[in-house]
VEXTI-506280 format. One record per residue: residue number from 1; residue in three letters; x, y, z of N, C-alpha, C in turn. Coordinates in Angstrom, 2 decimals, padded with zeros to 5 digits. Each point is the difference from the previous one (the first is absolute). Example, Ala and Ser with C-alpha at 12.3 -4.5 7.8 and 13.67 -1.06 7.14 Angstrom:
2
ATOM   i  aa    n.xx    n.yy    n.zz   ca.xx   ca.yy   ca.zz    c.xx    c.yy    c.zz
ATOM   1 ALA  013.19 -005.69  007.80 -000.89  001.19  000.00  000.90  001.20  000.00
ATOM   2 SER -000.35  001.05 -000.72  000.82  001.19  000.06 -000.77  001.09  000.73
//
This chain:
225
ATOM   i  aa    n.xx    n.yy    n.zz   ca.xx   ca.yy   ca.zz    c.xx    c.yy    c.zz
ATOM   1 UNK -018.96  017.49  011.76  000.03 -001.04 -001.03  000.22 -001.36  000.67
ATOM   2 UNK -000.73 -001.08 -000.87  000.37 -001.24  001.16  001.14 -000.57 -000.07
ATOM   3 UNK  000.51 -000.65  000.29  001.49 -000.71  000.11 -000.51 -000.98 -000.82
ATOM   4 UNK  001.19 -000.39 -001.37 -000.09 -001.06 -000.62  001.06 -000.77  000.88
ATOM   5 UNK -000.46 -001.40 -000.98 -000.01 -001.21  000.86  001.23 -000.69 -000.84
ATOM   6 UNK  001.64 -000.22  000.89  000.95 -000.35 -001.22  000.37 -001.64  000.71
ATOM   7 UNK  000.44 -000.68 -000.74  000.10 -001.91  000.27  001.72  000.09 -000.53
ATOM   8 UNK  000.55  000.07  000.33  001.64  000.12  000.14  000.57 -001.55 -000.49
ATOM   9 UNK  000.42 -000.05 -001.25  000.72 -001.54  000.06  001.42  000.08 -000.79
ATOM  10 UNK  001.21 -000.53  000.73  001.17 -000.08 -000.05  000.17 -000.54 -000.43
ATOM  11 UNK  001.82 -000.12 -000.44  000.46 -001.24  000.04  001.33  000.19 -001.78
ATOM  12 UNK  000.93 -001.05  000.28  000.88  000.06 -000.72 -000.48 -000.42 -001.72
ATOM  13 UNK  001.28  000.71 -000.69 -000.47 -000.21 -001.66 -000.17 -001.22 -000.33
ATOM  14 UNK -001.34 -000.01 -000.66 -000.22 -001.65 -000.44 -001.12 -000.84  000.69
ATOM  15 UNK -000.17  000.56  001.23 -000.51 -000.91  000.89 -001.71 -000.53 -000.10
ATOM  16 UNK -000.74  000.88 -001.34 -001.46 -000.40 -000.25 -001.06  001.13  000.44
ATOM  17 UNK  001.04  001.22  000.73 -000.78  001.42  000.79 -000.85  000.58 -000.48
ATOM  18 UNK  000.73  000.30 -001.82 -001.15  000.51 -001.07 -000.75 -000.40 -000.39
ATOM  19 UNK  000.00 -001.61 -000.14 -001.35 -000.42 -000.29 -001.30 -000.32  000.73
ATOM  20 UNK  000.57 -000.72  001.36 -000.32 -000.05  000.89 -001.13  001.65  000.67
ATOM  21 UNK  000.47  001.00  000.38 -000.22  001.54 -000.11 -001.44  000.30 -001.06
ATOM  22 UNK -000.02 -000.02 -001.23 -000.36 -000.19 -001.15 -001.10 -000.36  000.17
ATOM  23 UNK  000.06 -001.28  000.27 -001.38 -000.60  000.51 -000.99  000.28  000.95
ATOM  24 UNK  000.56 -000.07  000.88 -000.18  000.60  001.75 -001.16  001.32 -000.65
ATOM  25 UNK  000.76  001.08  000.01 -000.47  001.24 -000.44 -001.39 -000.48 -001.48
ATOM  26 UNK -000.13 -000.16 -000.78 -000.83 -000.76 -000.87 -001.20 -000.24  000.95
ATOM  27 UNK  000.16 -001.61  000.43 -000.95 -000.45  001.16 -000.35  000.98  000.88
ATOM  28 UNK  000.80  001.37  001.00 -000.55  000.40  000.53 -000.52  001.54 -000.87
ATOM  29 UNK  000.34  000.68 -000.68 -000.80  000.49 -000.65  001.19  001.47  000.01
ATOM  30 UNK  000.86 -000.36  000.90  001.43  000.90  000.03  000.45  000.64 -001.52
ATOM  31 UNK  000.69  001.12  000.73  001.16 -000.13 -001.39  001.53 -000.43  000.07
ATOM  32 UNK  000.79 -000.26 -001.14  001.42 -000.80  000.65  000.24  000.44 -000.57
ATOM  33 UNK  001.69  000.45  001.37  000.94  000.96 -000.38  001.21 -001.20  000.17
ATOM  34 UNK  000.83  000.30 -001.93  000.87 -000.56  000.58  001.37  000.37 -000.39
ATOM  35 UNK  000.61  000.81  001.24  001.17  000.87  000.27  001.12 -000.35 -000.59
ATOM  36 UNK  000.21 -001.66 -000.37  001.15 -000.25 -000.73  000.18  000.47 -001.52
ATOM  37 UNK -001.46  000.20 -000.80 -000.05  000.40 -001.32  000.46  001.97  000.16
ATOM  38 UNK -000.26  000.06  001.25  000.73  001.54  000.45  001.15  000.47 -000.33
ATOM  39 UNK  000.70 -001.33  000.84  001.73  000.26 -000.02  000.36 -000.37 -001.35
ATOM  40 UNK -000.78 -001.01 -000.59  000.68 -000.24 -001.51 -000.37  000.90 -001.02
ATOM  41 UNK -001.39  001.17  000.21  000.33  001.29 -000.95  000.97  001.28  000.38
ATOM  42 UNK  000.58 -000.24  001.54  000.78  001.15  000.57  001.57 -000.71 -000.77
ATOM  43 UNK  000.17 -001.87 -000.40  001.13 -000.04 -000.43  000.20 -000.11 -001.34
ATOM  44 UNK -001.30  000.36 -000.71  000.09 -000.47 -001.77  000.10  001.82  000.11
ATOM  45 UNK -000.86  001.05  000.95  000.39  001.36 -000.85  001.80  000.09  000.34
ATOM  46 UNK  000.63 -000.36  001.10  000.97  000.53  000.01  001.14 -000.35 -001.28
ATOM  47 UNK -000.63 -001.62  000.04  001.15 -000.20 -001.00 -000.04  000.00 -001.39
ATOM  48 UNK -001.40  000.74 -000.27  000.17  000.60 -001.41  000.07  001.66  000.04
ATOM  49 UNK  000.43  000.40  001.01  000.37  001.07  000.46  001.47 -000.14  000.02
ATOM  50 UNK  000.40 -000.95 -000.04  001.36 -000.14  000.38  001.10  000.38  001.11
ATOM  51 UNK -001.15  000.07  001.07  000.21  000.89  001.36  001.10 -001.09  000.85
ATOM  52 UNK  001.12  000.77  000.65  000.13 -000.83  000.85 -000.52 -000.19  001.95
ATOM  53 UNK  000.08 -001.63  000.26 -000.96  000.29  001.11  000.33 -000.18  000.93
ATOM  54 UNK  001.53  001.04  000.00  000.43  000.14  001.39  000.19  001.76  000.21
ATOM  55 UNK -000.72  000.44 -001.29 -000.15  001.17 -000.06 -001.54  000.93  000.47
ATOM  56 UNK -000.11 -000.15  001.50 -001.40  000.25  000.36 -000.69  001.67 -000.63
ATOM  57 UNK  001.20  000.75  000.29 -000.76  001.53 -000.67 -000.61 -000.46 -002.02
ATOM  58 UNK  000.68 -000.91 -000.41 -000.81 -000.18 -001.80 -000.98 -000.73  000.36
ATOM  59 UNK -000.29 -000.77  000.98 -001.02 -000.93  000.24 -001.00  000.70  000.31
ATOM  60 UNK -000.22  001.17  000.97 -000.78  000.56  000.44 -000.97  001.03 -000.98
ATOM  61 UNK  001.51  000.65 -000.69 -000.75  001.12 -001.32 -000.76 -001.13 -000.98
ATOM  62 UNK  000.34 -001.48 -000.44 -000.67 -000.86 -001.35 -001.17 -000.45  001.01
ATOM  63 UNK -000.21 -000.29  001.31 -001.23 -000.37  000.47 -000.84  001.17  000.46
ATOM  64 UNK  000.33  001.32 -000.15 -001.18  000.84 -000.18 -000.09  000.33 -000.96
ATOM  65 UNK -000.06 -000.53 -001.45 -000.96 -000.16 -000.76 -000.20 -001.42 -000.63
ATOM  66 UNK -000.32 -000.80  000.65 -000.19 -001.55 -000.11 -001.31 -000.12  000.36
ATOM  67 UNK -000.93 -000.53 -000.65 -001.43 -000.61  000.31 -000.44 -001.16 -000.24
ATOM  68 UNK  000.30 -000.50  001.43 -000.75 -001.89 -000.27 -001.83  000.28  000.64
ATOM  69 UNK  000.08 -001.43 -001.05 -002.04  000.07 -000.20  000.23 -001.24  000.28
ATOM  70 UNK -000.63 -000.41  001.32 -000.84 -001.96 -000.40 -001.42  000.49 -000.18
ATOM  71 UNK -000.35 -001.23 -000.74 -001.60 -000.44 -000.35 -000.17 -001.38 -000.51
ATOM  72 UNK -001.31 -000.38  000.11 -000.28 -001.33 -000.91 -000.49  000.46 -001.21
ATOM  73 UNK  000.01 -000.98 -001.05 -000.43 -000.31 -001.34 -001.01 -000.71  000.57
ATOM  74 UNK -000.72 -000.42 -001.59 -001.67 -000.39  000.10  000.35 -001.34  000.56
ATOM  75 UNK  001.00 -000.72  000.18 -000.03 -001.07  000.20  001.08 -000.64  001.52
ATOM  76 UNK -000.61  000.97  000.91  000.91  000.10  000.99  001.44  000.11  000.24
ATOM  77 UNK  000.68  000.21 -001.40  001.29 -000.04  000.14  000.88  001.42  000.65
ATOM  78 UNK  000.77  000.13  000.64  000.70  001.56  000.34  000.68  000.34 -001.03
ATOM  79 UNK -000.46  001.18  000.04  000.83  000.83 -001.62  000.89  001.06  000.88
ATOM  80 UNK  001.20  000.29 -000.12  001.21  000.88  000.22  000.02  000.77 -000.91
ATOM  81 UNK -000.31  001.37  000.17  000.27  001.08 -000.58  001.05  000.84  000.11
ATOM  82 UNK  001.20  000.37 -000.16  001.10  000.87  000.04  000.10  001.11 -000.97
ATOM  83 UNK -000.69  000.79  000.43  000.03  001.97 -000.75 -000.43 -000.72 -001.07
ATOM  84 UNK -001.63 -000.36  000.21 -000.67 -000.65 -000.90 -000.09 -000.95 -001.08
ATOM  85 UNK  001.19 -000.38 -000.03  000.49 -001.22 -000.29 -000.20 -001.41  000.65
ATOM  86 UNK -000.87 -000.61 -000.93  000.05 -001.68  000.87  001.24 -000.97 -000.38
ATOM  87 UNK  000.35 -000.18  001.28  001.35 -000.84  000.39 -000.75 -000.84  000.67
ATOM  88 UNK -001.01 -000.62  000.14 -000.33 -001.54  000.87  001.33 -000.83 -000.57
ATOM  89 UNK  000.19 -000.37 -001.04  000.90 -000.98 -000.46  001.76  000.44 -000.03
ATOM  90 UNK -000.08  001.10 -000.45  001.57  000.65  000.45  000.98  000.00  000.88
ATOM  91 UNK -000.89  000.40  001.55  000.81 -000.43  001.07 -000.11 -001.25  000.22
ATOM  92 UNK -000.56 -000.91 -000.65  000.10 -001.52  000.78  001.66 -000.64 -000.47
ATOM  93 UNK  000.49  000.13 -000.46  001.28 -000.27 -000.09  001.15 -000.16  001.05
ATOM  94 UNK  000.28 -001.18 -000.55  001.31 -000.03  001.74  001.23  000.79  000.23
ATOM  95 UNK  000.03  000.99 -001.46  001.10  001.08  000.68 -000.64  001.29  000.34
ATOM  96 UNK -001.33  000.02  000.36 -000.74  001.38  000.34 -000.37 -000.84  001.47
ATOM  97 UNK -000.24 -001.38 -000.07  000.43 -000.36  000.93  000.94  000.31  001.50
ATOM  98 UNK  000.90  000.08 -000.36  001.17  000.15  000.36  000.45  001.03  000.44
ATOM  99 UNK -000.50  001.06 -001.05  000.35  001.28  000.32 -001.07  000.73  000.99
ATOM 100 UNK -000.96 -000.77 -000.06 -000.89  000.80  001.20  000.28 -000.60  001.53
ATOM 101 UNK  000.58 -000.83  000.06  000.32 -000.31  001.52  001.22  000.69 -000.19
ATOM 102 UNK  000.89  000.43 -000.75  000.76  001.07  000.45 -000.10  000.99  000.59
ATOM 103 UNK -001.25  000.63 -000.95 -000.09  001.42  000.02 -001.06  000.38  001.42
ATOM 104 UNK -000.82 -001.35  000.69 -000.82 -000.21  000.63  001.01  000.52  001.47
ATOM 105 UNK  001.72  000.12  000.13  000.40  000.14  001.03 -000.03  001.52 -000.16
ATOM 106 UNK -000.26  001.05 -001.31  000.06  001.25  000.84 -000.80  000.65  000.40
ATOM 107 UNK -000.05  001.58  000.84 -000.42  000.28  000.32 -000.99  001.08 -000.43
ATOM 108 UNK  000.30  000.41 -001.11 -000.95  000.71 -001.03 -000.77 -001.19 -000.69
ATOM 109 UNK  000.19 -000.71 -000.37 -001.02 -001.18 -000.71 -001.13 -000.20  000.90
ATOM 110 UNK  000.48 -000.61  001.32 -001.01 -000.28  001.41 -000.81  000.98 -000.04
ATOM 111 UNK  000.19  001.06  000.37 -000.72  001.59  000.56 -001.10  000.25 -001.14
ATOM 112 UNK  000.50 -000.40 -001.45 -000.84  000.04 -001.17 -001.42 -000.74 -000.38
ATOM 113 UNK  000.68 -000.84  000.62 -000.79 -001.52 -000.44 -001.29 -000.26  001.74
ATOM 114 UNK  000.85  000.71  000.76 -001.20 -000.51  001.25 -001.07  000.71  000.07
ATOM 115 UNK  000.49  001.41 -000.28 -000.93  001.07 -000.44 -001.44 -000.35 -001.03
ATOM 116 UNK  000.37 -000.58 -001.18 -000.69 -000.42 -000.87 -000.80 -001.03  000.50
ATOM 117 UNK  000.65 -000.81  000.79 -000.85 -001.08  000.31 -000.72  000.01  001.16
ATOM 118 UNK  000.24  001.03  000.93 -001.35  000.64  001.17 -000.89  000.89 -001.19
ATOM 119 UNK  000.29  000.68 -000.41 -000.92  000.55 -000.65 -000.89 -000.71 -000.80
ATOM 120 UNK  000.46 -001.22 -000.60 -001.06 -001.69 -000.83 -000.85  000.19  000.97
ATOM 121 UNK  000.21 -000.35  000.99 -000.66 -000.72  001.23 -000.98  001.15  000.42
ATOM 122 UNK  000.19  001.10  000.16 -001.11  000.88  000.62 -001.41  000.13 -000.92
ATOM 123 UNK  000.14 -000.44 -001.33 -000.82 -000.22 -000.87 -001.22 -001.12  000.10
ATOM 124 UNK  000.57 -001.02 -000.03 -000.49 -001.23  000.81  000.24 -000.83  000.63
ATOM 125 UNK -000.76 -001.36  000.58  000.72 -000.75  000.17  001.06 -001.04 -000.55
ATOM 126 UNK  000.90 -000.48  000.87  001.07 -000.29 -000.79  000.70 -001.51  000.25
ATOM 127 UNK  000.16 -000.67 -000.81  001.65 -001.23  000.29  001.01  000.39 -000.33
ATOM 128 UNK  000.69  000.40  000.36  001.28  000.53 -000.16  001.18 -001.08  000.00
ATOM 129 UNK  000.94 -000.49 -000.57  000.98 -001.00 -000.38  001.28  000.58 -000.34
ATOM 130 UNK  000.91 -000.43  000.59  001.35  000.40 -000.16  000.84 -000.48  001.50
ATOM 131 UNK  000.88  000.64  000.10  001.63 -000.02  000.77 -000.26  000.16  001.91
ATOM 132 UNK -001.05  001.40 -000.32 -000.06  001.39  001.23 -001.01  000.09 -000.11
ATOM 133 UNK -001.22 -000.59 -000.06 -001.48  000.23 -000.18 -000.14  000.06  001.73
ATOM 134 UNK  000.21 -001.15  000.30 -000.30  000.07  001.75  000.55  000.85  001.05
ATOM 135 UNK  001.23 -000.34 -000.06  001.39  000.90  000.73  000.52  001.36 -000.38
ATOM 136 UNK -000.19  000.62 -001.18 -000.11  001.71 -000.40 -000.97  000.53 -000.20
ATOM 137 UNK -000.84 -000.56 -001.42 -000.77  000.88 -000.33 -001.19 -000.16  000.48
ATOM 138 UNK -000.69 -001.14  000.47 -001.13  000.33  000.95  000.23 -001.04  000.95
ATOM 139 UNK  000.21  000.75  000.83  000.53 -000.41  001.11 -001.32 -000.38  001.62
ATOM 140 UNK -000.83  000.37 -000.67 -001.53 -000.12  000.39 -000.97 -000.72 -000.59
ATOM 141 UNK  000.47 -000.78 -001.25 -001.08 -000.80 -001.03 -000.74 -000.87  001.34
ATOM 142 UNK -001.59 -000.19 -000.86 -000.77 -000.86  000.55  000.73 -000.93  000.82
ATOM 143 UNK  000.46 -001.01 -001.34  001.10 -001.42  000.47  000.94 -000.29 -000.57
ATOM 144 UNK  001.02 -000.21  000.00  001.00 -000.55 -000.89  000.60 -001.57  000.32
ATOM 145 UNK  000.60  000.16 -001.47  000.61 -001.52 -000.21  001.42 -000.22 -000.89
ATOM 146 UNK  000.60 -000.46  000.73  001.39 -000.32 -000.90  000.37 -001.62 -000.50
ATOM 147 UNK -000.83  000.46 -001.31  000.16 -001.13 -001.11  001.72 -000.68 -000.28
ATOM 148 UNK  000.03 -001.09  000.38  001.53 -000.53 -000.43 -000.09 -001.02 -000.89
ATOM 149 UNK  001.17 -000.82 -000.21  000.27 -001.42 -000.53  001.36  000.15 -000.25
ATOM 150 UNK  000.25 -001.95 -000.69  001.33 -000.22 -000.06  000.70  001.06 -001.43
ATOM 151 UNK  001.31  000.18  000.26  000.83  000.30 -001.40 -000.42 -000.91 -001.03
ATOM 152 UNK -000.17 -001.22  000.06  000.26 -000.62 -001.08 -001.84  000.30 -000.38
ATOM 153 UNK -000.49 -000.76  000.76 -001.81  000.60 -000.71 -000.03  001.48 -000.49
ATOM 154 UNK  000.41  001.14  000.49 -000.20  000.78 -000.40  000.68  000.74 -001.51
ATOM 155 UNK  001.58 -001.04  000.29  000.45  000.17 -001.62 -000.78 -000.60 -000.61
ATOM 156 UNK -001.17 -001.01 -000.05 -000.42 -000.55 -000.87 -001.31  000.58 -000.66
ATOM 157 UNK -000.54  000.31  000.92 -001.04  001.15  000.10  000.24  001.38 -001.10
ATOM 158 UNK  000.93  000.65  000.30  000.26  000.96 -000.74  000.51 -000.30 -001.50
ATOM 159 UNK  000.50 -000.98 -000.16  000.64 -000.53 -001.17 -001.13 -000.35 -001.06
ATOM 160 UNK -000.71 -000.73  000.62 -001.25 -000.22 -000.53 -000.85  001.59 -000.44
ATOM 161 UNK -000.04  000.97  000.68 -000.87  001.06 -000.03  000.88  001.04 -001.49
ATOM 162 UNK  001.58 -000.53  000.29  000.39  000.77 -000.91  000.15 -000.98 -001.63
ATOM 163 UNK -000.10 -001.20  000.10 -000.58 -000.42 -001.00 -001.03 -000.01 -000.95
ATOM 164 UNK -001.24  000.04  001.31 -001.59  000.96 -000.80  000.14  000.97 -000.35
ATOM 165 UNK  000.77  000.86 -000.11  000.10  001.11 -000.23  000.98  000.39 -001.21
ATOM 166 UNK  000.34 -000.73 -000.50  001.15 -000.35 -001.13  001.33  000.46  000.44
ATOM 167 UNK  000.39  000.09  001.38  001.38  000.28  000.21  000.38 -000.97  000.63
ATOM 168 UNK  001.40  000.30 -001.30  001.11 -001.48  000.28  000.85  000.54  001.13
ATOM 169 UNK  000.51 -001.30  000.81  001.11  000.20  000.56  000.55 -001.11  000.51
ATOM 170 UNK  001.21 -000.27  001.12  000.71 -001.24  000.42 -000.78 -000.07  001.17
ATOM 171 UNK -000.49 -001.39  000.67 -000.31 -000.12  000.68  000.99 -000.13  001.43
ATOM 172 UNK  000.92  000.00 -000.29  001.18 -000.17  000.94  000.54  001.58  000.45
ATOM 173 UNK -000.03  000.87 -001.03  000.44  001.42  000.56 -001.48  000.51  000.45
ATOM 174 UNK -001.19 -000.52 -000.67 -001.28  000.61  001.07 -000.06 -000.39  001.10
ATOM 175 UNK  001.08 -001.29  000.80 -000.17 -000.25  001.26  001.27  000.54  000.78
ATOM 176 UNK  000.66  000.48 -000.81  001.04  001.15  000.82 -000.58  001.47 -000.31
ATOM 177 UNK -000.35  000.01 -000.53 -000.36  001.54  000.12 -001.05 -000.21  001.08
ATOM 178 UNK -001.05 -000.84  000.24 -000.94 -000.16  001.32  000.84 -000.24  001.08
ATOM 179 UNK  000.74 -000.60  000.34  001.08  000.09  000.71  000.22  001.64  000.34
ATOM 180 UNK  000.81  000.57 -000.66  000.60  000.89  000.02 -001.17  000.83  000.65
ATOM 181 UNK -000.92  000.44 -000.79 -001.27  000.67  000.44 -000.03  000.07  001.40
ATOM 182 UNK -000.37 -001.42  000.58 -000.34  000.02  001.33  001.17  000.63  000.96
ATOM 183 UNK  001.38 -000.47 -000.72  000.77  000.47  000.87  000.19  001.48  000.03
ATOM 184 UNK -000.39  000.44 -000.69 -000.34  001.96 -000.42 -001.02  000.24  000.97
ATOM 185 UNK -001.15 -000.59  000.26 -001.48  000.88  000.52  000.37 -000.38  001.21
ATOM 186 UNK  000.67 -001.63  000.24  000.33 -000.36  001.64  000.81  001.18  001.10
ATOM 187 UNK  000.95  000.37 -001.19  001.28  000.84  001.21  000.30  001.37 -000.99
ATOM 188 UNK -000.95  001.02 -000.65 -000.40  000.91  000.07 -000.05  000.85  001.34
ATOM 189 UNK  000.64  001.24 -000.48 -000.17  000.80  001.32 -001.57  000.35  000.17
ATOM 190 UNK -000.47  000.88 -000.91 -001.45  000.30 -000.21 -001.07 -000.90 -000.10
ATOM 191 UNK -000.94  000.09  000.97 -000.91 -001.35 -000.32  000.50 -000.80 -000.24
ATOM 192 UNK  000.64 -000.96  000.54  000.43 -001.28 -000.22 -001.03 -001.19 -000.24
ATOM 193 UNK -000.40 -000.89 -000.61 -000.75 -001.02  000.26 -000.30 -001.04  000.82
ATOM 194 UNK -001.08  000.21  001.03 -000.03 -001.20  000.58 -002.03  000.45  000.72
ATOM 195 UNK  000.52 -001.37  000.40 -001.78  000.11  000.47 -000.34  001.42  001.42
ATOM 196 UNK -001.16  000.43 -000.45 -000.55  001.11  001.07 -000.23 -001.31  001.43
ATOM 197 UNK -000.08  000.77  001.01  000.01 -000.56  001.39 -000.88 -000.91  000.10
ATOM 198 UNK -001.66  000.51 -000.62 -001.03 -000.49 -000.26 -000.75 -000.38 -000.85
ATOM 199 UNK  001.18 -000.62 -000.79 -000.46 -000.63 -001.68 -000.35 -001.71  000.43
ATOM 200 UNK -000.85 -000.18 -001.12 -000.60 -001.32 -000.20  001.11 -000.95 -000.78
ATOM 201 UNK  001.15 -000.59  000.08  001.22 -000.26 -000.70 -001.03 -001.51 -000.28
ATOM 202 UNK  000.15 -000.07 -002.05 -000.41 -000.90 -000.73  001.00 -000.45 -000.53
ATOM 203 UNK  000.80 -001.60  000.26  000.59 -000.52 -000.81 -000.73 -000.51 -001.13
ATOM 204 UNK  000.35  000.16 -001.17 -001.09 -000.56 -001.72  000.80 -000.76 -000.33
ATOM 205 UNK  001.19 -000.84  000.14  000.76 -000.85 -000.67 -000.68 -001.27 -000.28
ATOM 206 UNK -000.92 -000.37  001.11 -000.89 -001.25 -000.58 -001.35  000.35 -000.32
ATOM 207 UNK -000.40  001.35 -000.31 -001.29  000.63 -000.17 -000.46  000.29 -000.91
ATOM 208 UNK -001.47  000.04 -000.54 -000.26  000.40 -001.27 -000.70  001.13  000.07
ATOM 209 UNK  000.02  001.15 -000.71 -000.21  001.09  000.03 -001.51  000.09  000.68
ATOM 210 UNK -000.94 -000.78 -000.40 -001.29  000.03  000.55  000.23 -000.35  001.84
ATOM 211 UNK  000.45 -000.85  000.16  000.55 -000.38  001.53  000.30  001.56  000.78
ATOM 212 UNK  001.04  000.56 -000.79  000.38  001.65  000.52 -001.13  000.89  000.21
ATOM 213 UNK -000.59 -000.34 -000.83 -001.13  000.98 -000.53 -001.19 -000.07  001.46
ATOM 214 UNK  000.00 -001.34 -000.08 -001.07  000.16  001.07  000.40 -000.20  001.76
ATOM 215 UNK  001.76 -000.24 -000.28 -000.24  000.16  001.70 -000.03  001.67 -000.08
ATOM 216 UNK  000.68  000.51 -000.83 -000.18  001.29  000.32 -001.50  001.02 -000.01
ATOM 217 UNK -001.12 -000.57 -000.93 -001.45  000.69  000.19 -000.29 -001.13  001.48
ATOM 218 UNK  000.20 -000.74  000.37 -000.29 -000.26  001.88  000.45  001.02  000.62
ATOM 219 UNK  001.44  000.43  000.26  000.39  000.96  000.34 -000.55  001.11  000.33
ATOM 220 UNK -000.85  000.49 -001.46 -000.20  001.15  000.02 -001.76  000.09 -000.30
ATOM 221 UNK -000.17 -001.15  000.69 -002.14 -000.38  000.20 -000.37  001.58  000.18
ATOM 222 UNK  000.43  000.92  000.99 -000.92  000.86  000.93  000.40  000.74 -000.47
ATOM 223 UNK  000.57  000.44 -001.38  000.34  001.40 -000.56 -000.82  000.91  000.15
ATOM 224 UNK -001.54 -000.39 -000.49 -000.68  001.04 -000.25 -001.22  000.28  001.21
ATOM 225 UNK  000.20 -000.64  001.36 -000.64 -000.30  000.95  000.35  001.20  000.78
//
């Protein structure tokens, strides 16, 4: 079988990865995987499970029978399926938020979730977006890139995204909880966050998503060469 072809892009919550990703994959004709809508159906089943998640043996029995689905709608949007249930809009919330960079430190969640997401990838080709795209889970992608920016752009960024979306919140605890976040994925034992050896590191704080967009298709000119 031939080896699909995966484009690895990192980088902390907020920072423009998903949309950025989104596109990329679109233009190149990819599909996009994006691992964070993962952890936020591994933390909306637990906690309407009411599981606790320092309890790895309940975690393990509720995620073998858990089924996440990505796909697009007619209109390029990603639809999140959870045991056939669409949650696109469910997990976007900043306390499912929250709870998935928790739950993102154990070790039954990881083992669950990487699995699922080599197996995306053997299907086709792929952009893959999240935490560990470069440095765990494919650790061989084509190319990778670790998307950043400032705290404060990126609280603003998200604030805005959760406004389109009709969810209220303080803009001052969405920039501590981003805070907090980073300081969770930074000094994590498991996969910790930070750039792969041989990542393309994009600051976006003065960038506009199209700017991202295309240093990264330069990047990746000779994909199909």
């Amino acid at each position: 079988m031939k080896k699909r072809i995966v484009i690895a892009i990192d980088g902390p919550s907020s920072a423009g990865k998903g949309t950025v990703a989104k596109i990329v994959a679109q233009k190149l004709g990819f599909s996009y995987l994006d691992t964070g809508a993962m952890y936020r159906c591994v933390a909306l089943t637990l906690k309407n499970n009411e599981v606790d998640i320092n309890d790895d043996t309940k975690i393990s029995e509720i995620l073998n029978n858990t089924k996440i689905r990505l796909s697009s709608d007619n209109n390029k949007s990603l639809k999140v399926e959870l045991n056939g249930k669409d949650v696109s809009k469910e997990i976007r919330t900043p306390e499912i938020s929250r709870l998935s960079s928790d739950i993102a430190t154990k070790i039954s969640v990881r083992s669950f979730l990487t699995k699922l997401q080599r197996e995306f990838a053997q299907n086709s080709n792929v952009v893959a977006e999240g935490r560990d795209m470069g440095t765990q889970v494919f650790p061989d992608a084509y190319v990778k890139f670790f998307i950043d920016a400032s705290v404060e752009v990126r609280t603003n960024r998200r604030y805005l995204q959760l406004q389109q979306a009709g969810i209220k919140t303080d803009i001052e605890n969405l920039r501590k909880d981003i805070q907090n976040r980073d300081y969770q994925d930074k000094n994590r034992e498991i996969a910790p966050l930070h750039p792969a050896i041989n990542a393309v590191i994009i600051d976006t704080t003065n960038l506009e998503i199209d700017q991202v967009v295309d240093i990264i298709l330069k990047r990746t000119k000779g994909v199909f060469d």
